[in-house]
C-alpha positions in Angstrom: 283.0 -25.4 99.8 280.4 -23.3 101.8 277.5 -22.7 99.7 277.0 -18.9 98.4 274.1 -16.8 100.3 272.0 -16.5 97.0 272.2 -20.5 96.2 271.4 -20.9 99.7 267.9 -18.9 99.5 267.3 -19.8 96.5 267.0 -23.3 98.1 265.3 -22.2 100.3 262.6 -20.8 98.5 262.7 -23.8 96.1 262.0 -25.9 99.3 258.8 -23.5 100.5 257.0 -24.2 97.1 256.5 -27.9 96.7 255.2 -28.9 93.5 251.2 -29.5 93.7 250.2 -33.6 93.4 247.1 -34.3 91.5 244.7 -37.3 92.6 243.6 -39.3 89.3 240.4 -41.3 90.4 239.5 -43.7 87.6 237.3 -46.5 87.2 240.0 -48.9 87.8 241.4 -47.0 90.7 243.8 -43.9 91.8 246.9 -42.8 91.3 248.8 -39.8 92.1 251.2 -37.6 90.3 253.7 -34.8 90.9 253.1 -31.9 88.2 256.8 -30.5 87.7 255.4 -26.7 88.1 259.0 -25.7 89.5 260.4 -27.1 86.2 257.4 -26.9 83.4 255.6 -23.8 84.7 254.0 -23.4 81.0 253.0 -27.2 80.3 252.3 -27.7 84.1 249.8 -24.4 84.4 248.0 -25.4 81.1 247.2 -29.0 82.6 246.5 -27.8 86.1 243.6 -25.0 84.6 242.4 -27.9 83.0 242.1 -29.8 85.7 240.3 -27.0 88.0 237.7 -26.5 85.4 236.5 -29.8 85.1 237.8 -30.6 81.9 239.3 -34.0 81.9 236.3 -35.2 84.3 234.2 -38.0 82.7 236.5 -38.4 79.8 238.3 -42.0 78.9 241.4 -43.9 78.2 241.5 -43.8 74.1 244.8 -45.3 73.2 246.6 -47.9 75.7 250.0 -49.9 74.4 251.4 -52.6 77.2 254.5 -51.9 77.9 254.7 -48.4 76.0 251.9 -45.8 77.8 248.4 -44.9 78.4 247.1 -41.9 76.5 244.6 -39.4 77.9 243.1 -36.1 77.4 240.4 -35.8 74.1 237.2 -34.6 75.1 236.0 -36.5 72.3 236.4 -39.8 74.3 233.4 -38.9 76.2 231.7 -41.5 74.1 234.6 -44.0 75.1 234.2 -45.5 71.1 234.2 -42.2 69.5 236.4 -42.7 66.2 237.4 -39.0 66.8 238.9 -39.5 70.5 242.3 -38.5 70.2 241.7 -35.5 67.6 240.6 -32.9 70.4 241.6 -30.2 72.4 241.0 -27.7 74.6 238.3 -24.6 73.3 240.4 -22.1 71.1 240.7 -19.3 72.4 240.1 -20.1 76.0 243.5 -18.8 78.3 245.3 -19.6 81.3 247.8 -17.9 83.9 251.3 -19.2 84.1 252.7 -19.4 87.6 256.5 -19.7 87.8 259.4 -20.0 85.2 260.0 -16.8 82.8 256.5 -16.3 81.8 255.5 -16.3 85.8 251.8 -14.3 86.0 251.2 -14.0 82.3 248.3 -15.3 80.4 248.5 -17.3 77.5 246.1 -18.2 75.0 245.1 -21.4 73.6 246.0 -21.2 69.8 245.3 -23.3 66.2 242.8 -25.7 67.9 243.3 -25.1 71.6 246.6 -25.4 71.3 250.1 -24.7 73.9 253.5 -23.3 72.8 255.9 -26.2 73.4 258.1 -26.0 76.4 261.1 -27.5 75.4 263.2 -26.7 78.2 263.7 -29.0 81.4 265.6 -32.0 80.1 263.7 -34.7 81.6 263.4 -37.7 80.1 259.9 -40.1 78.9 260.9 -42.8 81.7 258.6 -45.2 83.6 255.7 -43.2 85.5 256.5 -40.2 83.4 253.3 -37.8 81.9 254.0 -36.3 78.7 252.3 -34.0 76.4 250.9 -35.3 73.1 250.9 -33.7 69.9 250.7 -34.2 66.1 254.6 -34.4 65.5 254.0 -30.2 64.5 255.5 -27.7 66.5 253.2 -26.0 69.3 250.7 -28.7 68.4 249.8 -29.9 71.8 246.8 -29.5 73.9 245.0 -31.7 76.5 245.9 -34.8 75.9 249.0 -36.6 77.4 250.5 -40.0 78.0 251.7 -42.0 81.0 254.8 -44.4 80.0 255.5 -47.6 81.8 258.4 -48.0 79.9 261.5 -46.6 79.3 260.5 -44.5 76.2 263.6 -41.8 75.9 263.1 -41.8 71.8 260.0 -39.9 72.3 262.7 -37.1 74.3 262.4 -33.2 73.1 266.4 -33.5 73.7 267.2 -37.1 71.7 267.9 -36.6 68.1 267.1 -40.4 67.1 263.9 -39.9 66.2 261.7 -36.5 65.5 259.7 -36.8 68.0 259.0 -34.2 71.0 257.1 -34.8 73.8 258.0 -32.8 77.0 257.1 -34.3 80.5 255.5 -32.6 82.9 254.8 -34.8 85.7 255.6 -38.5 87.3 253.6 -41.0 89.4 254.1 -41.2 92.9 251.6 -43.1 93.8 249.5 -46.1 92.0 251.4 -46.7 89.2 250.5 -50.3 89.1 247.3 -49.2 88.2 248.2 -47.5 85.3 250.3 -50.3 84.3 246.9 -52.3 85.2 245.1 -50.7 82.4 247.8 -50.6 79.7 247.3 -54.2 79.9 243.5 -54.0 79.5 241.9 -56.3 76.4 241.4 -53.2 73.6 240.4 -52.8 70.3 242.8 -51.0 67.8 244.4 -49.8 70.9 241.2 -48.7 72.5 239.9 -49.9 76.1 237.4 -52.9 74.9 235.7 -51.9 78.9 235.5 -48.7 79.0 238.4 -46.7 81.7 236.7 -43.9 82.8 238.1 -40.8 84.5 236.3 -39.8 87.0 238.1 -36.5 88.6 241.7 -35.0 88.8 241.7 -33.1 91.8 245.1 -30.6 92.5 246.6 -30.3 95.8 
């Protein structure tokens, strides 16, 4: 069947806009990740502002599982043995400018703690390589920090009923992943790097 004019640009413009990659340098080495901005405009804009401003930039590994993910993203892990890393955000009140999707050129704010409206829309699914947003297990509860899986973790899916968890992805490894598996697998303490995993820049291209 020939393929309609409108499907036929609209492919075409899909095609024009890649999605940007971000370069993770860490202490343990890089990897490199597509952010799904066609797909999670919202979730995708909030982590790329953060990423321009510096945020993540010295910041730590504070939670690492083997063969579940590594988690990422609290200011608080600065000090790499804080007992609050994992309890931070973003600044309330501090905005960003969605590009793409339904909400394409609008700011939104960071509410209740610095926190994002869920995007619980593109069904993709907490696989291998996957980045996904943390939260608390509340709605609209999620922030900076996020989670790499290295395995196949589909009951933490927005979409899977088996469990009540939600956590969208927003991105997957294209690059490096055995580093990330690399430090899952590093000797930790309640689930916290023992040697320190330090994030050195995010840079978006």
């Amino acid at each position: 069947g020939a393929r309609r004019p409108a499907a036929a640009a609209r492919g075409a413009r899909v095609a024009l806009r890649a999605n940007p990659m971000a370069t993770f340098k860490t202490s343990m080495g890089d990897f490199k990740a597509e952010i799904y901005a066609e797909e999670m405009p919202l979730t995708a804009s909030n982590f790329i502002d953060l990423c321009k401003i510096g945020f993540y930039d010295g910041l730590h590994f504070h939670r690492v599982i083997p063969n579940f993910m590594a988690q990422f993203g609290c200011p608080n892990s600065r000090d790499p043995f804080s007992n609050r890393s994992g309890t931070g955000g973003p600044q309330d009140g501090t905005s960003f400018v969605v590009t793409g999707g339904e909400f394409d050129g609008q700011e939104v704010k960071r509410q209740n703690g610095g926190n994002i409206p869920d995007e619980l829309t593109a069904k993709i699914t907490n696989e291998p390589g996957t980045l996904s947003m943390a939260n608390t297990g509340r709605p609209n509860s999620g922030g900076s920090q996020f989670f790499i899986n290295v395995a196949d973790n589909s009951f933490l899916d927005w979409f899977n009923p088996s469990t009540p968890s939600k956590h969208p992805v927003f991105g997957k490894i294209v690059e490096g992943f055995d580093v990330v598996k690399q430090i899952t697998e590093t000797r930790t303490r309640q689930d916290c790097p023992i040697e320190p995993v330090k994030m050195v820049s995010i840079e978006i291209s």
